[in-house]
Wavefront OBJ file of the C-alpha trace (Angstrom):
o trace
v 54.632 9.909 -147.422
v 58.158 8.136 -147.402
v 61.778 10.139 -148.408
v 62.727 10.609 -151.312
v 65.385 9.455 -153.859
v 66.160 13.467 -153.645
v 66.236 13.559 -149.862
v 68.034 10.338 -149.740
v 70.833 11.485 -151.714
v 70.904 14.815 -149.552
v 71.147 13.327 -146.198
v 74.359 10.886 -147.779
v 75.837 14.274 -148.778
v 75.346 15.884 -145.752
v 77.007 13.052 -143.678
v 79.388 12.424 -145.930
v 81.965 14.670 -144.265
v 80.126 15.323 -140.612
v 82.150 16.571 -138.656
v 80.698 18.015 -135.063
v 81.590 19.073 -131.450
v 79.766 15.933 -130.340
v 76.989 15.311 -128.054
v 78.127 14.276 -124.412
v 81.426 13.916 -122.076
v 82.852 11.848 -124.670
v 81.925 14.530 -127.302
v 80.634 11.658 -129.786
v 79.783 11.705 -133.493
v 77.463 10.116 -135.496
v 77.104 10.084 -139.028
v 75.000 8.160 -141.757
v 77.018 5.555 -143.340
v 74.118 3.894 -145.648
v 70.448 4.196 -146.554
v 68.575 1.256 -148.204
v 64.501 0.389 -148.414
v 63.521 -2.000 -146.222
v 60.207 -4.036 -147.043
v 59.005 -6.084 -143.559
v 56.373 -7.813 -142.488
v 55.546 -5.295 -140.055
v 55.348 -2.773 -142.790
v 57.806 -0.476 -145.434
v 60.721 1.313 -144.135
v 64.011 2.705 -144.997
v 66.697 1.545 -142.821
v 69.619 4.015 -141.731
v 72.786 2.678 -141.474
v 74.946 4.542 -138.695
v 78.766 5.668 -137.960
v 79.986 6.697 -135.025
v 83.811 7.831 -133.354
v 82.942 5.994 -129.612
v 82.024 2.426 -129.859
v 82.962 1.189 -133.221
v 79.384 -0.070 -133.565
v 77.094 0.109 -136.425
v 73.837 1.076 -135.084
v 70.685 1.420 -137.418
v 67.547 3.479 -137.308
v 64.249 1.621 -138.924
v 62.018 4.845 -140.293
v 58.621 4.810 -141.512
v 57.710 7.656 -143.748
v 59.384 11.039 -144.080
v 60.679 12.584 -140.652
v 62.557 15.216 -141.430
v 61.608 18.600 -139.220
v 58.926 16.182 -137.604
v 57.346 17.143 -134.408
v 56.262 14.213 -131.895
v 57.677 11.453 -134.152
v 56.771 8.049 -131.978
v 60.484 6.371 -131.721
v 61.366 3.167 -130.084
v 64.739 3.250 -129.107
v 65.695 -0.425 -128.659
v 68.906 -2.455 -127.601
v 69.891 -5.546 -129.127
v 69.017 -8.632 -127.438
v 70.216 -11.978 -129.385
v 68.909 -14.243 -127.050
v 65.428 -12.129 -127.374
v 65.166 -10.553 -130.879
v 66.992 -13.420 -132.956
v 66.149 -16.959 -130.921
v 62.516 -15.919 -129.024
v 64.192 -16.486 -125.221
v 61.235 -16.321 -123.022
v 63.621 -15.070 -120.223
v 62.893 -11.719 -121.202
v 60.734 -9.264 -123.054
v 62.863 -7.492 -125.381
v 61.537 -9.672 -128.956
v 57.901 -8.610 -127.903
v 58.367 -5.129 -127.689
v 60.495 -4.781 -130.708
v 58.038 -6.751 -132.709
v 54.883 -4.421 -130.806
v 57.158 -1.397 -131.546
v 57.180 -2.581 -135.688
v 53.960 -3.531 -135.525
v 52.697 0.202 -134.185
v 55.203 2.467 -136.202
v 54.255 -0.094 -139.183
v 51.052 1.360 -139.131
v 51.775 4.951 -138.370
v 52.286 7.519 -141.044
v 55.748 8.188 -139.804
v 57.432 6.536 -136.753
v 61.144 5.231 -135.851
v 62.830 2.206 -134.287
v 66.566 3.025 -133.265
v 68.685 -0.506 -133.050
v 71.285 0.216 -130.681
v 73.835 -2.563 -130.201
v 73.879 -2.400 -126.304
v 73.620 -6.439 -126.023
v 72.263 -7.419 -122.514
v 71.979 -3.379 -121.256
v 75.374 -2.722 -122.143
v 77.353 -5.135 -120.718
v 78.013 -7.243 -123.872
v 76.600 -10.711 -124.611
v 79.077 -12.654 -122.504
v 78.523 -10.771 -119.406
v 74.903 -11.234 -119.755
v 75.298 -15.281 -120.261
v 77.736 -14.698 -116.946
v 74.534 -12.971 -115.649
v 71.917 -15.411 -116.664
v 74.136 -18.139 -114.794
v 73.869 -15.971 -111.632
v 70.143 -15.842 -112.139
v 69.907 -19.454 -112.450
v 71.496 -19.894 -108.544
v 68.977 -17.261 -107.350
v 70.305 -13.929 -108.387
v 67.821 -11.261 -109.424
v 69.457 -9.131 -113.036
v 70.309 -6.264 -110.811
v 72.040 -8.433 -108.455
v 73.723 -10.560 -111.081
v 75.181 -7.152 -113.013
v 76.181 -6.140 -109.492
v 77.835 -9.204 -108.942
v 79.799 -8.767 -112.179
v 80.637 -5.707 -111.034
v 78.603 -3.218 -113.761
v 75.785 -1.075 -112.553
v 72.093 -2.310 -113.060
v 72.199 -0.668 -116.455
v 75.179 0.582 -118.451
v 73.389 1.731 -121.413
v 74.114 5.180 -122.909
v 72.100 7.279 -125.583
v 74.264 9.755 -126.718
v 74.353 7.888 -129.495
v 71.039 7.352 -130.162
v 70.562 11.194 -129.448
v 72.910 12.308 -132.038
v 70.512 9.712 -134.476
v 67.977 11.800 -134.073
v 69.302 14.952 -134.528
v 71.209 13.403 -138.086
v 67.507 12.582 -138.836
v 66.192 16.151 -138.190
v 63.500 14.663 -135.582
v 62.602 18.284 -134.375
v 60.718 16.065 -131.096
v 59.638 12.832 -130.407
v 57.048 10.784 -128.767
v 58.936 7.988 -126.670
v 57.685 4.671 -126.866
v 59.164 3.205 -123.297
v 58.560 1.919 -120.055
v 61.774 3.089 -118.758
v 61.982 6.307 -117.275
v 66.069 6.599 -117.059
v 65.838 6.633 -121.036
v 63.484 9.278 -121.383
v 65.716 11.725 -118.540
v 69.138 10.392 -120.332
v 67.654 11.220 -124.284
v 66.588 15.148 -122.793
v 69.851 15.575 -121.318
v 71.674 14.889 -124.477
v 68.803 17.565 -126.121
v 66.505 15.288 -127.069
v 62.666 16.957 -126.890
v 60.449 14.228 -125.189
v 57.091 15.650 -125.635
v 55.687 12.407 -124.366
v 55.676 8.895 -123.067
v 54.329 5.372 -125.162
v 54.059 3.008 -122.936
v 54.787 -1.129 -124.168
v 52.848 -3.209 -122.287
v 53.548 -6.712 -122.677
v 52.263 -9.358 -120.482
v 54.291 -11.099 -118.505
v 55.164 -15.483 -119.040
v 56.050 -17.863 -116.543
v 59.842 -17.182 -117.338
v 59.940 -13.539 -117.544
v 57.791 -12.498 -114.440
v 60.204 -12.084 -111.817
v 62.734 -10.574 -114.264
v 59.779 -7.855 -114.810
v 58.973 -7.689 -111.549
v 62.767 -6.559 -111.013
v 62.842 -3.851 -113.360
v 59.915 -2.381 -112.289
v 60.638 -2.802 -108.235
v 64.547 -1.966 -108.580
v 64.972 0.113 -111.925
v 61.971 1.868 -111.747
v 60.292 0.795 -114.978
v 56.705 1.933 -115.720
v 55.047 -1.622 -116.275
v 51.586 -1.755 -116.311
v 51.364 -5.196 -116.089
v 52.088 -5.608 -112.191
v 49.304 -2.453 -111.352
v 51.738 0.330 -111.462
v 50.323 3.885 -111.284
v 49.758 5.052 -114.551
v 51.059 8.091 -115.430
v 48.238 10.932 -116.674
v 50.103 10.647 -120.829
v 49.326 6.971 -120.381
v 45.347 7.275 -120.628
v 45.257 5.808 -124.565
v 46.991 2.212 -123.669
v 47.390 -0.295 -126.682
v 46.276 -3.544 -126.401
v 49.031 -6.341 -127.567
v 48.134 -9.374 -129.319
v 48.535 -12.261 -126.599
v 46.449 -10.666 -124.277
v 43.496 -12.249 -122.540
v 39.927 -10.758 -122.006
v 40.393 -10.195 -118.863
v 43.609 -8.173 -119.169
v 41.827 -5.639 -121.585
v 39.406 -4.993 -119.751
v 41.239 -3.813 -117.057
v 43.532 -2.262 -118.950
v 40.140 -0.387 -120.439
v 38.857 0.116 -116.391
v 41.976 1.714 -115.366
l 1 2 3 4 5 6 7 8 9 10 11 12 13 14 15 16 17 18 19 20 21 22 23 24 25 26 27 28 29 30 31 32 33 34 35 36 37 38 39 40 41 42 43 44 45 46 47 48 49 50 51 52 53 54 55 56 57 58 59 60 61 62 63 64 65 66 67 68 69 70 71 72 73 74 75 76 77 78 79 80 81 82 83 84 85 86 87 88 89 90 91 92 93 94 95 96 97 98 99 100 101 102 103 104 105 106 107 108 109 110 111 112 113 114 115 116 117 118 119 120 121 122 123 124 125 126 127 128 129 130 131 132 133 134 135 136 137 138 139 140 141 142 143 144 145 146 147 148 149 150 151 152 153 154 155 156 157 158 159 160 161 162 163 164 165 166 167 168 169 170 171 172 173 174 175 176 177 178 179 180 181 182 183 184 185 186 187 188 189 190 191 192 193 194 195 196 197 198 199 200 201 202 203 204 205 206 207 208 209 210 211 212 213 214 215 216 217 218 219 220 221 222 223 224 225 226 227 228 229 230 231 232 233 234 235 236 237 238 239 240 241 242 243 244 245 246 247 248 249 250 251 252
């Protein structure tokens, strides 16, 4: 079941004139700006167009069916990547898991995908060419952001918390491999009821960039034989995948 014209038009009102103490240090706002329909080829959505009073950005929510007062809604919350989500760079693996988050929610009877625009973890898309440069001369990504003198990660989700609660998600199902993002969205009152992990095999490019996040950031990727967590026992198997790799995803 998708929203309404009726519920539609009820959520603009609401927001029209949101005003609110703000979620976080930097006590920020959201508000939705625009809802439109949103036909894909990874299925029908609406998409949510967002304001907010910190970053001047306008970030968008992708929702499949109706979520309002929604317990254990499966969200995606993902951060832009040009080089990944617009030109296919095989440097990373942001394009395949927003395409395998689509692809899931696409299917799902309800499901979000929040589009934050926190280009190359939050350090803005000429920092992260300055960072891929590093790379090239030998630098891992949490060296090279070092280097430029930003943490590993400066990506924050107040934002994206204050999304949710706009959209009356009551809780969600978190479809990650990052554990920061699951402890930053509950500290901002987010209710993460559980963990979705996006398991995308690694290329020839991407590998050691994996390798890093897993090793230095601590991100749950199933691909290099991490422990798997006990909410991880149903793991989805991603087009690309070889024989071999589903079956021992399916032994583990």
């Amino acid at each position: 079941m998708s929203l309404t014209h009726m519920q539609i038009k009820e959520l603009l009102d609401e927001n029209l004139k949101h005003e609110c103490e703000g979620f976080g240090p930097d006590k920020v706002c959201v508000r939705i700006a625009a809802i439109g329909e949103l036909p894909s080829r990874f299925g029908d959505f609406h998409i949510f167009a967002f304001y907010n009073n910190w970053d001047g950005k306008e970030h968008a929510a992708i929702v499949r069916g109706d979520v309002t007062g929604a317990e254990n809604v499966p969200v995606r919350v993902h951060s832009e990547c040009l080089t990944g989500d617009a030109i296919g760079s095989l440097r990373c693996d942001c394009r395949d898991q927003l395409e395998t988050a689509l692809k899931e929610i696409g299917q799902m009877d309800k499901g979000i995908l929040l589009y934050m625009r926190q280009e190359g973890r939050g350090i803005g898309l000429i920092n992260k060419i300055r960072a891929y440069g590093l790379q090239d001369h030998g630098y891992d990504t949490v060296e090279a952001n070092l280097a430029l003198g930003f943490r590993d990660d400066e990506r924050e989700y107040s934002v994206a918390a204050h999304m949710l609660f706009s959209l009356k998600v009551k809780s969600i199902q978190l479809m990650t491999n990052n554990p920061r993002k699951i402890e930053n969205l509950t500290q901002h009152g987010v209710v993460v009821n559980g963990r979705i992990p996006v398991i995308i095999p690694p290329n020839p490019h991407n590998e050691f960039y994996l390798r890093t996040k897993a090793e230095k950031s601590g991100h749950m990727l199933d691909s290099f034989g991490k422990l798997h967590l006990q909410e991880q026992g149903d793991r989805p198997v991603i087009d690309g995948m070889t024989p071999e790799q589903v079956t021992q995803l399916e032994q583990n």
